[in-house]
C-alpha positions as CSV (number, residue, x, y, z in Angstrom):
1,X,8.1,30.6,-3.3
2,X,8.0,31.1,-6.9
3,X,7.7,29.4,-10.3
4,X,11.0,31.1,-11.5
5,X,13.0,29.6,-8.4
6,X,11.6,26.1,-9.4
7,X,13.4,23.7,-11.5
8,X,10.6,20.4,-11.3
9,X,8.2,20.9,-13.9
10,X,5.5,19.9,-11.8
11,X,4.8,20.7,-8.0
12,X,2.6,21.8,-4.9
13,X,2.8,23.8,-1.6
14,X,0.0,23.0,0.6
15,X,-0.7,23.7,4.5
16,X,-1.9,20.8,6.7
17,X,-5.0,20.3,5.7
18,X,-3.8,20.3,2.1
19,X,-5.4,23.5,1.0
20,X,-2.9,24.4,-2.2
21,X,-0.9,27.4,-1.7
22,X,0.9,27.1,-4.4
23,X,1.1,25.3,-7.7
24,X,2.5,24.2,-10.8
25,X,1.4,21.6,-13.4
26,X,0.4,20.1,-10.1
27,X,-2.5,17.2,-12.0
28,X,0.4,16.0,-14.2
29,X,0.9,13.0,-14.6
30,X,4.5,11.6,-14.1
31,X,6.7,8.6,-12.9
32,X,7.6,9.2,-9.4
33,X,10.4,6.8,-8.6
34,X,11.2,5.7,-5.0
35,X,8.9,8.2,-3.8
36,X,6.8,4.5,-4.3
37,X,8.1,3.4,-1.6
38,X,5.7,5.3,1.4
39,X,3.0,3.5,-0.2
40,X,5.1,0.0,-0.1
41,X,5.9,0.5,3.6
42,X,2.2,1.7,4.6
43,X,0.9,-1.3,3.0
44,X,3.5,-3.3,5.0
45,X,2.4,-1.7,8.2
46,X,-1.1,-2.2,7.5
47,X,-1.0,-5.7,7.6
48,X,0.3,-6.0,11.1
49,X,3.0,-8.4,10.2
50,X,5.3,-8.6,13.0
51,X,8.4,-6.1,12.7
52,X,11.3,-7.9,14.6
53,X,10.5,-11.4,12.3
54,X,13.8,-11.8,10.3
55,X,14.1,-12.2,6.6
56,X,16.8,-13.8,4.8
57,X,18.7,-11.1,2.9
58,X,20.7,-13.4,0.1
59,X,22.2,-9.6,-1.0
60,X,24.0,-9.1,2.3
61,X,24.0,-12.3,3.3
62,X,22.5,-12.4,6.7
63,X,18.8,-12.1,8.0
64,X,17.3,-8.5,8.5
65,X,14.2,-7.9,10.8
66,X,11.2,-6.7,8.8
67,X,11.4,-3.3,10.8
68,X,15.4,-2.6,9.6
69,X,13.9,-3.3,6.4
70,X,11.2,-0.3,6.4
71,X,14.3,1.9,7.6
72,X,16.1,0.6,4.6
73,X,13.3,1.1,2.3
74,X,12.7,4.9,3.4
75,X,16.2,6.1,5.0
76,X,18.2,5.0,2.2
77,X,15.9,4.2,-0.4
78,X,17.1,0.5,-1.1
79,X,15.4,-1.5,-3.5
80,X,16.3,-4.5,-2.5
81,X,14.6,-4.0,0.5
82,X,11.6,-2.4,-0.6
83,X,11.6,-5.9,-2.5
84,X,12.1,-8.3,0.3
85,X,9.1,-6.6,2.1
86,X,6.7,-7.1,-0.7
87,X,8.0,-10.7,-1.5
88,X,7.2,-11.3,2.5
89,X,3.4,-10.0,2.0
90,X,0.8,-12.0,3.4
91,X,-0.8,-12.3,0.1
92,X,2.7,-12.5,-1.4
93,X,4.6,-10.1,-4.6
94,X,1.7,-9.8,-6.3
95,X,-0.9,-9.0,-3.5
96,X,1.1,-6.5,-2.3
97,X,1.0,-4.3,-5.4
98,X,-2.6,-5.3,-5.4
99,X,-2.7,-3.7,-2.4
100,X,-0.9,-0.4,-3.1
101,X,-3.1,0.7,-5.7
102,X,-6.4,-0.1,-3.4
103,X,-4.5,1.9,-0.4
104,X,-4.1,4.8,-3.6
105,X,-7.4,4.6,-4.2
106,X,-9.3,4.7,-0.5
107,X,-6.8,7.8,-0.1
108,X,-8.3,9.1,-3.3
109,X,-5.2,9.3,-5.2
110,X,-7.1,8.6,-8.6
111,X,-4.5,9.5,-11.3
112,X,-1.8,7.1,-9.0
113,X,-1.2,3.3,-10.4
114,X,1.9,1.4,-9.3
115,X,3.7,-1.5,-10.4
116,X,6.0,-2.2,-8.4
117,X,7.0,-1.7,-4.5
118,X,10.5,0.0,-5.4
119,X,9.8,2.7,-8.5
120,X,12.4,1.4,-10.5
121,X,9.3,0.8,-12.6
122,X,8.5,3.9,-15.2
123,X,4.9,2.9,-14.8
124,X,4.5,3.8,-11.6
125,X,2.7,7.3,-11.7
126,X,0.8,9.9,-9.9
127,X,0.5,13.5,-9.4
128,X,1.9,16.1,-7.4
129,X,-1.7,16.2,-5.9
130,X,-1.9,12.7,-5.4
131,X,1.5,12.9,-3.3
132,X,-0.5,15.5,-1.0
133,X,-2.8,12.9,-0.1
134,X,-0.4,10.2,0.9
135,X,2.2,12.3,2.4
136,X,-0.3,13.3,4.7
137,X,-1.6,9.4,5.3
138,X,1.9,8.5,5.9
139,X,2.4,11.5,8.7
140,X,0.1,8.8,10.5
141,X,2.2,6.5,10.6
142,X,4.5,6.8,13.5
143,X,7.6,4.6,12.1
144,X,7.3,6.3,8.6
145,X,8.0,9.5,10.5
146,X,11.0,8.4,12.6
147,X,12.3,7.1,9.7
148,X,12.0,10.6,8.0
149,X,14.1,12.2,11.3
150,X,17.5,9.6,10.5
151,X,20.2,10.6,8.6
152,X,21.7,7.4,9.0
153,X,21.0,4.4,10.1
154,X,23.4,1.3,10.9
155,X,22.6,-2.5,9.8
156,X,24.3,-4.9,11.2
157,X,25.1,-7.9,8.4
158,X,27.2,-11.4,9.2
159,X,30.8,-9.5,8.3
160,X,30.3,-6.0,8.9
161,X,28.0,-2.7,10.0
162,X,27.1,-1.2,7.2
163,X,26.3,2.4,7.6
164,X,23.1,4.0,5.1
165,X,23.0,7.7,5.1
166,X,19.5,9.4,4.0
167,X,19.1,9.8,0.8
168,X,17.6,13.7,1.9
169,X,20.3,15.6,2.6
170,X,18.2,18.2,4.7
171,X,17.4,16.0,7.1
172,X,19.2,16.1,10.3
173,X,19.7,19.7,9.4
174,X,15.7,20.6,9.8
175,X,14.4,19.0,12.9
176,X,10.6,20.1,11.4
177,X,10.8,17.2,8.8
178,X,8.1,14.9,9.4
179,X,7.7,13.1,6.4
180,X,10.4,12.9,3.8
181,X,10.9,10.8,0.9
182,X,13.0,10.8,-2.4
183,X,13.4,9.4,-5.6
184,X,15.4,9.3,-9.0
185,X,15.1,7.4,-12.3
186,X,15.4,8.7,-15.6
187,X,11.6,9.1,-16.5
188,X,10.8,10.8,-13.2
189,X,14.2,13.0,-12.8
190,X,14.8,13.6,-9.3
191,X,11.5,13.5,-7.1
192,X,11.1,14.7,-3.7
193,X,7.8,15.0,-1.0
194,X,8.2,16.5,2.3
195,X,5.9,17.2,5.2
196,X,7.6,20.1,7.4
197,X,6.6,21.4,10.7
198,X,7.1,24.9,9.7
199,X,6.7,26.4,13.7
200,X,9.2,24.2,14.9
201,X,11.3,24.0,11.5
């Protein structure tokens, strides 16, 4: 890998234990979009709340288990229910957020403040070193990384089955993805982290 063959204008390459291989503008400080939503979901998870409870889903008009919602949230990036998930916190909207930014800090992701649970807000910033850190706290979390293996995944609503392709195109093509999330608004530009199994990958 190098610069030249790099559009972002700021990225990492690490191995495992996140020893940087590679590097550029990598303590920058930028809007990271949906790539919010790993913290959102780890947060979620965190709080044991019970996966298969449904929530009413006024968007697609039918109830959605909290677990469908995660997939949602990470497989195809939806808003609505990275939203849902956080509305449905124990310590409701506002706790949850709460909660994101003390889960950034114990990681110690210090230049990393959110917002909101879905990155549609601008606001929500961190670093390409901060996303080291909680790409590799999410790897431990064993539904975050199934979700990163689907290329699709099917929700059933009260009319139809509605069908939500990954919003990563590579996977289902690399079976060494452990980890995957993207994002896109117009302050961040297109954002992507990845954790790959580069043996088996």
């Amino acid at each position: 890998l190098h610069s030249a063959e790099v559009t972002a204008k700021s990225w990492v390459v690490t191995d495992a234990a996140g020893v940087v291989l590679e590097e550029m503008n990598a303590a920058s400080v930028r809007s990271i979009a949906s790539i919010t939503k790993l913290l959102t979901v780890m947060v979620v998870l965190d709080a044991n709340q019970n996966l298969d409870e449904n929530i009413k889903t006024p968007r697609y008009r039918t109830n959605i288990p909290r677990g469908t919602l995660i997939d949602m949230a990470l497989v195809r990036s939806n808003n609505t229910a990275a939203d849902l998930l956080c509305q449905h916190y124990p310590t409701g909207y506002s706790g949850c957020i709460h909660s994101m930014n003390e889960k950034a800090i114990q990681l110690g992701m210090t230049d990393t403040r959110f917002f909101d649970p879905t990155g549609l807000n601008k606001n929500n910033v961190s670093t390409a070193k901060d996303l080291i850190k909680l790409v590799q706290a999410a790897g431990n979390y064993p539904l975050i990384v199934n979700a990163g293996s689907k290329d699709k995944i099917m929700v059933q609503t009260n009319k139809r089955l509605i069908s939500f392709k990954n919003t990563n195109p590579l996977v289902g093509q690399n079976q060494g993805i452990i980890v995957s999330k993207t994002g896109f608004i117009r302050r961040a530009g297109g954002c992507l982290v990845m954790m790959l199994n580069t043996i088996n990958g």
